[in-house]
C-alpha positions as CSV (number, residue, x, y, z in Angstrom):
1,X,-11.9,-5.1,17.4
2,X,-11.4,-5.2,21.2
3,X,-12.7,-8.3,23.3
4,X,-14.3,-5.7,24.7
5,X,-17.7,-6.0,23.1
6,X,-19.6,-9.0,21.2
7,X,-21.9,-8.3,18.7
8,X,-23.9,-11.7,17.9
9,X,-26.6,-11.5,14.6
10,X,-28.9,-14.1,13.9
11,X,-32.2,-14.7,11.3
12,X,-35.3,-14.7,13.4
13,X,-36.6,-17.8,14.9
14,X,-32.8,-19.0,14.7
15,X,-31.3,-21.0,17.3
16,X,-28.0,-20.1,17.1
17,X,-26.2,-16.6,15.7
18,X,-23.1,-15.3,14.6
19,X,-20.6,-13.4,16.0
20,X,-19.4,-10.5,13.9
21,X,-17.4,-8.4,16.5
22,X,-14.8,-8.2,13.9
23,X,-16.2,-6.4,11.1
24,X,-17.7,-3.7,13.5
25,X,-16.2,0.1,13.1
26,X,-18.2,2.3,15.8
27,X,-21.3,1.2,18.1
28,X,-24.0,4.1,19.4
29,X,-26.1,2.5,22.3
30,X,-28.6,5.6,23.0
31,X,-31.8,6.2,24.7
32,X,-33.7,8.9,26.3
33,X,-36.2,9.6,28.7
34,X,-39.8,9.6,28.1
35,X,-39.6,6.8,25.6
36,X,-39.9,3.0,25.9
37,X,-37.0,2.2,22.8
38,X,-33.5,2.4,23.5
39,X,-32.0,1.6,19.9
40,X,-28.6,0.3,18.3
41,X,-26.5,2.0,15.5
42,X,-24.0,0.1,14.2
43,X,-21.2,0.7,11.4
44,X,-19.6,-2.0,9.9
45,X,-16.9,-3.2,7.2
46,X,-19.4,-4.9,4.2
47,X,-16.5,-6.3,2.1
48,X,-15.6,-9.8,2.0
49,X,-11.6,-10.2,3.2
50,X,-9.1,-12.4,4.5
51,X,-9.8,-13.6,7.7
52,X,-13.7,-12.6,7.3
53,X,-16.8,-13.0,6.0
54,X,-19.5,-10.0,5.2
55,X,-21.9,-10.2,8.0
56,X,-25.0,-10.9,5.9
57,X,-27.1,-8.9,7.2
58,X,-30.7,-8.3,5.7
59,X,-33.7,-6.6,7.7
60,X,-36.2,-7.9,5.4
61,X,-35.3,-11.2,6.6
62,X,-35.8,-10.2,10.2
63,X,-32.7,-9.8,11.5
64,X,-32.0,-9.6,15.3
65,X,-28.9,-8.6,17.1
66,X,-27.2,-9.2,21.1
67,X,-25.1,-6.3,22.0
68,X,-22.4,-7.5,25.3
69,X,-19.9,-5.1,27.1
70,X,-17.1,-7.2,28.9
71,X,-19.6,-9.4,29.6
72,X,-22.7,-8.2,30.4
73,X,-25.3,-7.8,27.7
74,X,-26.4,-4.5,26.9
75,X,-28.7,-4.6,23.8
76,X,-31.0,-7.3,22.5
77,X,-33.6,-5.8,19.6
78,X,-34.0,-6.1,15.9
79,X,-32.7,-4.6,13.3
80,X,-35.0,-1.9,11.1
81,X,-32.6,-0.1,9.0
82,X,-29.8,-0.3,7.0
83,X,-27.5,1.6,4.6
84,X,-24.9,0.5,2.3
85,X,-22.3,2.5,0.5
86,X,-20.0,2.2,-2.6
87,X,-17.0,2.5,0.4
88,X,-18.1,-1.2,1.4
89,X,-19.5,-0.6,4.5
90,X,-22.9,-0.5,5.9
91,X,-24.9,1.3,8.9
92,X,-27.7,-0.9,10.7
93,X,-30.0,0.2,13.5
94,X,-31.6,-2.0,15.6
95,X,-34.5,-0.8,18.4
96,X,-35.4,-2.8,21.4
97,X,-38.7,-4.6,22.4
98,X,-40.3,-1.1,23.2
99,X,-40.8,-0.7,19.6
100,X,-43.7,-2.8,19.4
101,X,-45.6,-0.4,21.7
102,X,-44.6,2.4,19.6
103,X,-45.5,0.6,15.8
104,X,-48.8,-0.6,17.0
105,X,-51.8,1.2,17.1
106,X,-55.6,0.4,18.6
107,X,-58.3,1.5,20.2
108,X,-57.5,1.4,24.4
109,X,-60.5,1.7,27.1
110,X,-60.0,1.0,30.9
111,X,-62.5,1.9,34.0
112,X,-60.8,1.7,37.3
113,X,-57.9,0.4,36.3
114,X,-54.0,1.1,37.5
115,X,-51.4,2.2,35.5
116,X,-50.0,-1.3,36.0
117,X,-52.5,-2.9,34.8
118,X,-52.8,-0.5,31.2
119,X,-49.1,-1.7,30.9
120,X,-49.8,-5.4,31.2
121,X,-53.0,-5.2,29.0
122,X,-51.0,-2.8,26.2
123,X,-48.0,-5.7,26.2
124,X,-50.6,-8.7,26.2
125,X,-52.0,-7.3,23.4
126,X,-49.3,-7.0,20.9
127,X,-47.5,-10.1,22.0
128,X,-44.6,-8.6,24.1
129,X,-43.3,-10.8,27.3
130,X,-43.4,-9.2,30.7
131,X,-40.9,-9.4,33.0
132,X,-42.2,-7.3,35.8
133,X,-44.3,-4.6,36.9
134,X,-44.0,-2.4,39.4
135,X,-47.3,-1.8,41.2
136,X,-48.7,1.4,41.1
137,X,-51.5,2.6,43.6
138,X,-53.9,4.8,41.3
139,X,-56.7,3.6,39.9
140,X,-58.0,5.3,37.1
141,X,-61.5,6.0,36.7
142,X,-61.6,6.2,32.9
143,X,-59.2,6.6,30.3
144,X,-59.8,6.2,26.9
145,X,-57.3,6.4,23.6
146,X,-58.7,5.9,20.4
147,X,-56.5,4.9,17.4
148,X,-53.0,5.4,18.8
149,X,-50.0,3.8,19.8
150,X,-49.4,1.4,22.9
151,X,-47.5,3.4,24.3
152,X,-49.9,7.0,24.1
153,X,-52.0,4.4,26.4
154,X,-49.4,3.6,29.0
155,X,-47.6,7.0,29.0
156,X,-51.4,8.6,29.7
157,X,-51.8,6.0,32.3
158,X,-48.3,6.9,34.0
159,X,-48.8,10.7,33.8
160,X,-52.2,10.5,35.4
161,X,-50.4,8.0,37.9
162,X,-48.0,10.7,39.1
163,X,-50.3,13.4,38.9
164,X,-52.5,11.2,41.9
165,X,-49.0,9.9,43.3
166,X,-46.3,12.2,43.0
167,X,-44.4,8.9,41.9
168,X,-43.0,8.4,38.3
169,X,-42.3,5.4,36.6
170,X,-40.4,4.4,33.3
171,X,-40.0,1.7,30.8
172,X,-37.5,-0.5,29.7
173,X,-36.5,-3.7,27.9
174,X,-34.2,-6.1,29.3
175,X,-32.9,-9.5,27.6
176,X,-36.0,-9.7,25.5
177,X,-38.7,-8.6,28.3
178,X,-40.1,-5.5,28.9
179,X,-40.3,-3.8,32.5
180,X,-41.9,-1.3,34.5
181,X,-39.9,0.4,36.9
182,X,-40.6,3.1,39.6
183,X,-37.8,6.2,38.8
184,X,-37.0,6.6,42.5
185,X,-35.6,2.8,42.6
186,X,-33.1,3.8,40.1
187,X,-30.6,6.2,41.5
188,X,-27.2,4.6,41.2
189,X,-24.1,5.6,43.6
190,X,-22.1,6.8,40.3
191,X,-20.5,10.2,40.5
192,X,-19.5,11.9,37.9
193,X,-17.2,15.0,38.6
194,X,-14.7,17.6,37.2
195,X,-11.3,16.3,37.4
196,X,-12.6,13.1,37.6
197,X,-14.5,11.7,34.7
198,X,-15.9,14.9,33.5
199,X,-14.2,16.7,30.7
200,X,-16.4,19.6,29.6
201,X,-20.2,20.4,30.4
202,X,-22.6,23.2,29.7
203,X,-25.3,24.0,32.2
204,X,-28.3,25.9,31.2
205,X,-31.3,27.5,33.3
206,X,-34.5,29.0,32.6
207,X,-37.5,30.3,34.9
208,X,-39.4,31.5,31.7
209,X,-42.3,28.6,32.4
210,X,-42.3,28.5,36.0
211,X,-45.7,28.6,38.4
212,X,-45.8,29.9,41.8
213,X,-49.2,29.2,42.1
214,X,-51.8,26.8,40.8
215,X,-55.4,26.6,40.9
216,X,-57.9,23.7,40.0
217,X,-61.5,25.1,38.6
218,X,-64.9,23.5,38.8
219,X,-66.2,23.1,35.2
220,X,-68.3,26.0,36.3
221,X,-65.6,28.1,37.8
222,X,-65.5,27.4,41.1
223,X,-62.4,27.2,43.2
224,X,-61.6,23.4,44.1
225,X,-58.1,23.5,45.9
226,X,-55.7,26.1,45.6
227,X,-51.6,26.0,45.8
228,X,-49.0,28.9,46.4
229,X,-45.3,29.1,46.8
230,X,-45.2,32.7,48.6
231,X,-41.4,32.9,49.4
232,X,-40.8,32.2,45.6
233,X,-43.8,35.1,44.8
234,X,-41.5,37.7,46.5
235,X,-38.9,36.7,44.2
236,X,-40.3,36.0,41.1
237,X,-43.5,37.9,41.1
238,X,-46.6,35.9,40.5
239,X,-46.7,32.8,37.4
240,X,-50.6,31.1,38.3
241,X,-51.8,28.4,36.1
242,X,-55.3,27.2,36.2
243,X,-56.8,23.7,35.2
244,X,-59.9,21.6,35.5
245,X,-59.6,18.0,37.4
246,X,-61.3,15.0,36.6
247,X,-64.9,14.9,38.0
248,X,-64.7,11.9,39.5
249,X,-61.7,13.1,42.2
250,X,-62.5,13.4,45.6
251,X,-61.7,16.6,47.6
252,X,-58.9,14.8,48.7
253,X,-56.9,13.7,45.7
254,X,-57.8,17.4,44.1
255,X,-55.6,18.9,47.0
256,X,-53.0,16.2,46.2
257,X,-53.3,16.8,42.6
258,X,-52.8,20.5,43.2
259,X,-49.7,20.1,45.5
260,X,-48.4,17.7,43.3
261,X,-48.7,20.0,39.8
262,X,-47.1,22.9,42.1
263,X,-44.3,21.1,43.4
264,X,-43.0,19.8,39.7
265,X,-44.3,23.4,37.9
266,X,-42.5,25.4,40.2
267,X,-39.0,23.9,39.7
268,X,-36.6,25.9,37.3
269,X,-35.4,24.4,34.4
270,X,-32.0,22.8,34.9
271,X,-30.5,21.3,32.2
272,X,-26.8,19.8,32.3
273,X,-24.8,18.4,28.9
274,X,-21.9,16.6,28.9
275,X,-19.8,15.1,26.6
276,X,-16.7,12.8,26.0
277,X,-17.8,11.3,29.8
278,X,-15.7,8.1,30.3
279,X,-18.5,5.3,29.6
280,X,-20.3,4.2,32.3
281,X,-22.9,0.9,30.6
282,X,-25.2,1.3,34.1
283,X,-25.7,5.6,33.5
284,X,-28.4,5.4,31.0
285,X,-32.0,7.8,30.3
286,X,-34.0,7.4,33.6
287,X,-32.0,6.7,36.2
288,X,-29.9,9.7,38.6
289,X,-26.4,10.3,39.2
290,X,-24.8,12.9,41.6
291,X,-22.9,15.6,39.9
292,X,-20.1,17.3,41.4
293,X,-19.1,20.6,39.5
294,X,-17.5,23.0,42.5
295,X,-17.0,25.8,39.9
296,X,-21.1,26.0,39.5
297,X,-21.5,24.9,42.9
298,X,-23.3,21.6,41.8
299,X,-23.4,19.0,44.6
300,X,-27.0,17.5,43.3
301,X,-28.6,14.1,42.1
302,X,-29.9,14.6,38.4
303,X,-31.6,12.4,36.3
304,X,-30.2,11.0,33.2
305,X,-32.7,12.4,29.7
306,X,-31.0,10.9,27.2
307,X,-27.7,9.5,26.7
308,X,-25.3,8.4,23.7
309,X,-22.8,5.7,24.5
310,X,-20.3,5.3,22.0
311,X,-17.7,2.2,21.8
312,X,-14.7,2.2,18.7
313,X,-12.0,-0.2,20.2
314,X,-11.1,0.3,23.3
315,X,-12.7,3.3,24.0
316,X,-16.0,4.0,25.2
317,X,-17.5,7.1,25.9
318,X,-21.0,8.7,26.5
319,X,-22.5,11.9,26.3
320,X,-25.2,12.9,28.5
321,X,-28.4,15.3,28.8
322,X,-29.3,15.9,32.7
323,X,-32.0,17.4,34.8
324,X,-32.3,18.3,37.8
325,X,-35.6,17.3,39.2
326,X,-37.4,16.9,42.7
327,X,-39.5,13.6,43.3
328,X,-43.0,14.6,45.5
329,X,-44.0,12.3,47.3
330,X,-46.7,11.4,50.3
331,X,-44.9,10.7,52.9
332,X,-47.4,9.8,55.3
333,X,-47.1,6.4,55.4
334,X,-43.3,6.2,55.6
335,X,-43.8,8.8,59.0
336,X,-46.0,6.1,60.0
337,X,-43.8,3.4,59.6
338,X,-40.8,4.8,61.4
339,X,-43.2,5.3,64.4
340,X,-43.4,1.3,64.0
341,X,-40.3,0.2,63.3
342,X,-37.5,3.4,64.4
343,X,-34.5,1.1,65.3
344,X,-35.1,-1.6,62.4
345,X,-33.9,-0.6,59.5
346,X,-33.9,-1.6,56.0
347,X,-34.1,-0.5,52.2
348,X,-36.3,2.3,51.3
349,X,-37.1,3.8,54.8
350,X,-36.5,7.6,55.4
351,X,-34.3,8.4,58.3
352,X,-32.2,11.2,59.7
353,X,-28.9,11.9,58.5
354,X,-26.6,13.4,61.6
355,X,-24.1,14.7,58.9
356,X,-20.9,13.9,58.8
357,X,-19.2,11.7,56.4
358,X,-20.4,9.7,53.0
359,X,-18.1,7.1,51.0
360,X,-18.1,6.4,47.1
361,X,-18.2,2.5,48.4
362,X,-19.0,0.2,51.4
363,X,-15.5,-0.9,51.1
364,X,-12.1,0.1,53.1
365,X,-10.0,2.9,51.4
366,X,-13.1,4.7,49.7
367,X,-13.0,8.1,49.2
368,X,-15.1,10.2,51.4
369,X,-16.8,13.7,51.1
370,X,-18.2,15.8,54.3
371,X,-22.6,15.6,53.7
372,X,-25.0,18.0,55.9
373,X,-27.4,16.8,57.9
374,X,-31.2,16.0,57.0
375,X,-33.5,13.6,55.7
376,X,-32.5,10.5,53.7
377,X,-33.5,7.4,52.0
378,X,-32.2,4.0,52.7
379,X,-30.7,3.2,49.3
380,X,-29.1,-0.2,49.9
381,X,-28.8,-2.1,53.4
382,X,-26.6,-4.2,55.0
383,X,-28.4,-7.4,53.3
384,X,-27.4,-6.0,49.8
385,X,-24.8,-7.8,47.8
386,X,-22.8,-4.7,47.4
387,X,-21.8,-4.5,51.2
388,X,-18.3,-4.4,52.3
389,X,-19.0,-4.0,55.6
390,X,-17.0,-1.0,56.5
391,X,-19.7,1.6,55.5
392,X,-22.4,-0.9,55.3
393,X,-25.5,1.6,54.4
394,X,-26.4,3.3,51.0
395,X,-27.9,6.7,51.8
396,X,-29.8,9.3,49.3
397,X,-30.8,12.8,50.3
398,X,-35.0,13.4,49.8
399,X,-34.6,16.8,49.9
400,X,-32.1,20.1,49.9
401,X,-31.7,19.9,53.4
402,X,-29.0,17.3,53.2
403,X,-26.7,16.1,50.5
404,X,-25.8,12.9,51.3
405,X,-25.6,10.7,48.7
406,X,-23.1,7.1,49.1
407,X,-22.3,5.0,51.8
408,X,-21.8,5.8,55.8
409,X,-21.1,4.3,58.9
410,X,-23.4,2.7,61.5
411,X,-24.8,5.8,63.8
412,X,-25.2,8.2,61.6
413,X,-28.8,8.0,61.4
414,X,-32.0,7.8,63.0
């Protein structure tokens, strides 16, 4: 097998492990969006040969695994499953540290409590080291979860997060700790295109479960906040849906709750497959890469749902499931910090793009594309370690307006 990837196996509780590169066949690395365990399938030779030992592996004895990819560790879980066959060789899948939220069940009740803080209580529970936690600003008045997983908890928690927010978050595991991450931190300047690195793609859309209008009923029927998207009503016709909030919302937050259901209902369905994609370890479920498909007119970030990366040699490959999604957010307080600070910029403040040109790096002798004009996020800044000085800032459209996405020069924004 190619240096390319290490494969290390050890008892639980060992010290040391064993490297057993040699013996392995064909590696899936996979994950997908919406769950907290990315998991590790991996085919082996189980005969005993010259040159080689069988690897020895036995789940009932707690086996854990390391997965590295030139380098840079990609995998560390336990083994949960394994198969052996009269052809001597064996299948063994491994799942991260986010299986202990999804294997253990209790009974979960927070008042006023963030969706931070139901992630740090759910891992404290069952044993599972933190890493870090992204602070999220909703509290949330009650939320209850009798007999169910962990992770029913903090998934509950999150959704009622971005329903307040507009902001999503995900989970992840990371060299044996678990993390919470805000999505909108993890757009990465990858671009996959035709001619490039993608090979064959099927793109589906749907407006079957669209809304163009919501409304949010008192538990007596009385109208709280309303929301309607009347340029898409002339197209579409009208698609209402109707719920109840939680009593304890303000008038406020009900408005912000109905914007926010409208903004994420209204969006078609978008949903992009590819396959045989020349591996990429960083492109994984939850995080965004900008597509390029001129023949569909795709110029868009979408966000990674699940993805398959497979390594047999020296190949690796992944195959992807995409959507195209809009983040809502308040935007309020960035307005108000621009006011503050307009010439002193720095990672995540929104500014205006002028249009012109963006770069696939900072470097000299990147490839440039022409991007429109409009409003932008401050990706990366000239502090980051990724600078090369000659396009020193990281930009990311926030809305259709504009479709920059990579690095540009100084002046281009304000």
């Amino acid at each position: 097998m190619a240096n390319d990837i290490s494969l290390i196996v050890m008892k639980s509780g060992a010290s040391s492990g064993k490297e057993i590169s040699g013996l392995v066949d064909t590696i899936e690395w996979s994950g997908r969006r919406g769950s907290p365990t990315r998991t590790l399938t991996v085919s082996l030779l189980d005969d005993d040969g010259y040159g080689h030992e069988r690897s020895q592996i036995d789940i009932e004895d707690g086996y854990q695994c390391i997965f590295s990819y030139k380098g840079k560790e990609l995998f560390r879980g336990i083994f949960l499953r394994q198969t052996q066959t009269h052809q001597k060789t064996a299948d063994f899948k491994a799942y991260d540290l986010g299986v202990y939220l999804s294997n253990n069940k209790d009974t979960f009740c927070y008042e006023n409590k963030t969706a931070t803080a139901v992630f740090n209580d759910v891992c404290s529970r069952f044993g599972i080291p933190v890493g870090g936690a992204a602070a999220t600003s909703y509290t949330i008045p009650d939320l209850t979860k009798k007999k169910t997983t962990g992770w029913d908890a903090i998934a509950d928690a999150l959704s009622l997060d971005y329903e307040n927010t507009g902001y999503k978050h995900y989970v992840f595991a990371d060299k044996g700790k678990l993390y919470l991450r805000k999505r909108t931190e993890t757009i990465l300047q990858w671009v996959l295109e035709v001619d490039a690195n993608i090979t064959n793609y099927r793109y589906y859309r749907s407006i079957e479960d669209v809304k163009t209008r919501i409304k949010l009923l008192s538990k007596e029927g009385t109208v709280l906040a309303e929301e309607t998207d009347t340029a898409l009503e002339k197209l579409w016709g009208v698609f209402q849906d109707v719920d109840t909030p939680d009593e304890s919302l303000s008038t406020a937050q009900i408005k912000t709750l109905a914007k926010t259901m409208l903004a994420e209902k209204k969006v078609p369905e978008r949903t992009l497959t590819l396959n045989n994609v020349l591996g990429l370890p960083d492109v994984i479920s939850g995080v965004g890469v900008f597509i390029k498909i001129p023949h569909l007119s795709l110029n868009k970030t979408f966000y990674v749902d699940s993805d398959t990366h497979t390594f047999r040699g020296n190949l690796h490959t992944m195959a992807l499931e995409l959507n195209l999604i809009s983040e809502v957010k308040k935007d309020e307080p960035v307005q108000q910090e621009e006011q503050q600070q307009p010439k002193e910029y720095k990672q995540g403040d929104i500014v205006y793009f002028k249009g012109g040109t963006h770069y696939t790096s900072s470097y000299a002798g990147a490839k440039g594309y022409p991007a429109r004009a409009g409003k932008a996020r401050i990706h990366l800044d000239k502090n980051c370690k990724y600078n090369g000085g000659v396009h020193p800032w990281s930009l990311i459209h926030t809305d259709g307006e504009s479709n920059v996405y990579g690095w540009v020069d100084d002046g281009t924004f304000e």
